[in-house]
N, C-alpha and C positions, 0 to 999 in steps of 0.2 A: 397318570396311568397307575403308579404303585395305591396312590388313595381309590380310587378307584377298586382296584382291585381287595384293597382291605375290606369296602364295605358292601361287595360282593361275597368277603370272606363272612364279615359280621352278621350280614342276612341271613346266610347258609347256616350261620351256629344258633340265630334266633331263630330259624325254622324247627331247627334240630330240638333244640330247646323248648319251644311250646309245642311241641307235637302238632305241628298244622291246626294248632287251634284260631279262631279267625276275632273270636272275641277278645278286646284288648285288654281288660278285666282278668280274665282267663291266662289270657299272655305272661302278664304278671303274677301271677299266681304261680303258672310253672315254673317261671324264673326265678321265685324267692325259694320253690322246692328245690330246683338246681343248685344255687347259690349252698340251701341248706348239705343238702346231697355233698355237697365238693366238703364242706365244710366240718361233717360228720367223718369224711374218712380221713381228713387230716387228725380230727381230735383222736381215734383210734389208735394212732401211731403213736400218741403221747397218753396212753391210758398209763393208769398210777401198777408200781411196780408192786411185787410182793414184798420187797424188802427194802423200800420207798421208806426215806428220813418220815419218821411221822413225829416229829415237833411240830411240825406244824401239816396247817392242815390240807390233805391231798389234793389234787383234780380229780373235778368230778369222775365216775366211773362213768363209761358209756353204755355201761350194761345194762345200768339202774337210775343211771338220768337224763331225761329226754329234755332236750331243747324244742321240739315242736314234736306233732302228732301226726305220721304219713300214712293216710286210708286209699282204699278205693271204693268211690261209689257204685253199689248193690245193681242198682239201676241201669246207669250209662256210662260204668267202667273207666270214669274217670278219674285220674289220681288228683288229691285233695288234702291241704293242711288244713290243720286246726291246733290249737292252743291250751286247749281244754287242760286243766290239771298240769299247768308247765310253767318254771320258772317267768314266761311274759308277761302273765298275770299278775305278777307281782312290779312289774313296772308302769300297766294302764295308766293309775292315776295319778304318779311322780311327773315335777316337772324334769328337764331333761338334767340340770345341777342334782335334782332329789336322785334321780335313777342313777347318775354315775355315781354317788356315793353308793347307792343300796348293789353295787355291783363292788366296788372295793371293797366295802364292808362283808358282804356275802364270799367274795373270793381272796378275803385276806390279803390282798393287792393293794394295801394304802399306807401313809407313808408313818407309821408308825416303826418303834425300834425294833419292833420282833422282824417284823419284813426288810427293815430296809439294814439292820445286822443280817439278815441271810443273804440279800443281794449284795452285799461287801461295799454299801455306799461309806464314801470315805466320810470321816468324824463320828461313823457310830461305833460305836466299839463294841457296844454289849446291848440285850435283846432287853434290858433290864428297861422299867416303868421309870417315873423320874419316883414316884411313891413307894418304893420299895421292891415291887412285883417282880417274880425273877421274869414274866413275856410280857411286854406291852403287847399285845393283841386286840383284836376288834374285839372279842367277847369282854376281857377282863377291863378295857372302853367304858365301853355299854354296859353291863350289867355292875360293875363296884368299886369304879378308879376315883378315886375322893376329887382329880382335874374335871371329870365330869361330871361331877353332883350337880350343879343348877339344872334345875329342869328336869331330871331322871327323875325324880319321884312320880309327876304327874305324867311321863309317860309310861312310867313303869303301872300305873292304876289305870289306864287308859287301855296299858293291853291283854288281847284275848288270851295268849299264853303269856305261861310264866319261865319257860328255858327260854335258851340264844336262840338255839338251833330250830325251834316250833315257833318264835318270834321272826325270824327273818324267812322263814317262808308263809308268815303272811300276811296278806297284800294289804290288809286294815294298817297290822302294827309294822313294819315297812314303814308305814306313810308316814306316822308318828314320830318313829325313830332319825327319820331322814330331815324332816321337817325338826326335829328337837335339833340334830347334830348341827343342821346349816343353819337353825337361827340362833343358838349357842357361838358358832365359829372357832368350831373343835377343831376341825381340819382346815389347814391352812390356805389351800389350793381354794375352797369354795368360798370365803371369806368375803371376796369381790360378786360373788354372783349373789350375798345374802342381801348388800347394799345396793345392788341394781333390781334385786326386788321388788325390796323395802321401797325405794323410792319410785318403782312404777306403780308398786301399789297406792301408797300413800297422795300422789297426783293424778295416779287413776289415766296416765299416759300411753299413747298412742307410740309405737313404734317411729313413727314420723315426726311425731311433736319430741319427743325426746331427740331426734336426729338433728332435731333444729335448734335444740337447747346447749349451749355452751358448756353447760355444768356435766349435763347429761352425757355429750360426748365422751368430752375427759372422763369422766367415770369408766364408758362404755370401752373406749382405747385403750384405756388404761388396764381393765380387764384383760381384753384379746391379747395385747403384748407379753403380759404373764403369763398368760396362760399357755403362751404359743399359737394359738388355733390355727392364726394363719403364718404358711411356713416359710416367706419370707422375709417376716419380723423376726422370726427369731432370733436372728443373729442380733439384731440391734437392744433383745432384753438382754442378754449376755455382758454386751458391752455397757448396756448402762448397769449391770450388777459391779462390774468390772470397775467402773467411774467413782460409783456408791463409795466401795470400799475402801479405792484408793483417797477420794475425799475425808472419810471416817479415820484413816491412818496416819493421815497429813494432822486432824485434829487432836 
């Protein structure tokens, strides 16, 4: 009776939601507006202060950055996104490892020492480079940290701008930069998705045919565990971090 009732409940907020629209196309459509809608007035609540730490660098302004584009058609009054001129554009043609990079990279959210000294993670102590730099940051990364010289010269001539800031919003040099960092294996976290690549590329493998391959697996498990993805492993990368060390301190 209570399930029941829920999905009575859930009907009612999906009517509410696509406005009686009867096309399922359409349906989704207002519901990724919705979704946006809710999700716009949460970020308002955290717009950047006037007197916001600027070491580092703010959240976005809502004033002057759009996430998507909400119209109403001229015609037949109906409401309508589009992407036009918005940060999605620059994720089209990343694969999904390329795009979460180009989103820590872009939002300074990765695990370098300037960010993870301001979130207070334990063993950093200071925001400093291992090269001298007083911020490890994504710019000073990317654009002149001598750890990531291979490979920055021919992305750096590959792209259409020459600042950070004109380079990471766009969607060409993006790709370049994203595809340099993960085939590099700058960042530690993507390291396992360059080799599950590399070697679907290089066998030219079937999602299925690797599923069936031994080698394959372990690589592929072996990823998902670290990574966390799915959330009832986690607990078991923990413990085998936990094993690791105590093995490595016995030796």
């Amino acid at each position: 009776m209570v399930r029941a009732k829920n999905k009575r409940d859930d009907l009612a907020e999906w009517r509410k939601i696509s406005e009686k629209e009867d096309d399922a196309r359409k349906q989704k459509e207002m519901l990724k507006i919705a979704a946006f809608r809710q999700w716009e007035q949460t970020w308002n609540k955290h717009a950047p202060k006037a007197d916001a730490d600027v070491s580092h660098r703010a959240p976005a302004d809502p004033e002057t950055w759009h996430a998507a584009n909400i119209t109403t058609d001229d015609k037949t009054g109906r409401i309508r996104m589009n992407y036009t001129g918005t940060p999605y554009a620059i994720h089209q043609n990343l694969t999904r490892a390329q795009s979460s990079i180009a989103t820590q990279i872009r939002s300074e959210h990765v695990g370098l020492n300037a960010y993870l000294y301001r979130r207070k993670v334990p063993g950093v102590d200071e925001p400093r480079c291992q090269c001298g730099y007083p911020s490890q940051n994504a710019k000073h990364m990317v654009m002149v940290c001598p750890q990531w010289a291979q490979g920055r010269g021919e992305v750096l001539r590959k792209a259409r701008n020459r600042t950070f800031e004109a380079m990471m919003d766009s969607p060409e040099d993006v790709v370049h930069i994203t595809k340099w960092i993960q085939g590099e294996g700058y960042i530690e976290q993507f390291r396992l998705t360059r080799e599950v690549e590399v070697l679907r590329k290089a066998r030219n493998r079937t999602f299925e045919a690797m599923m069936d391959s031994p080698e394959d697996v372990a690589r592929i498990t072996r990823w998902i565990q670290i990574e966390g993805y799915i959330e009832q492993f986690r607990l078991t990368r923990e413990v085998e971090t936990i094993v690791e060390e105590r093995g490595q301190a016995k030796e």
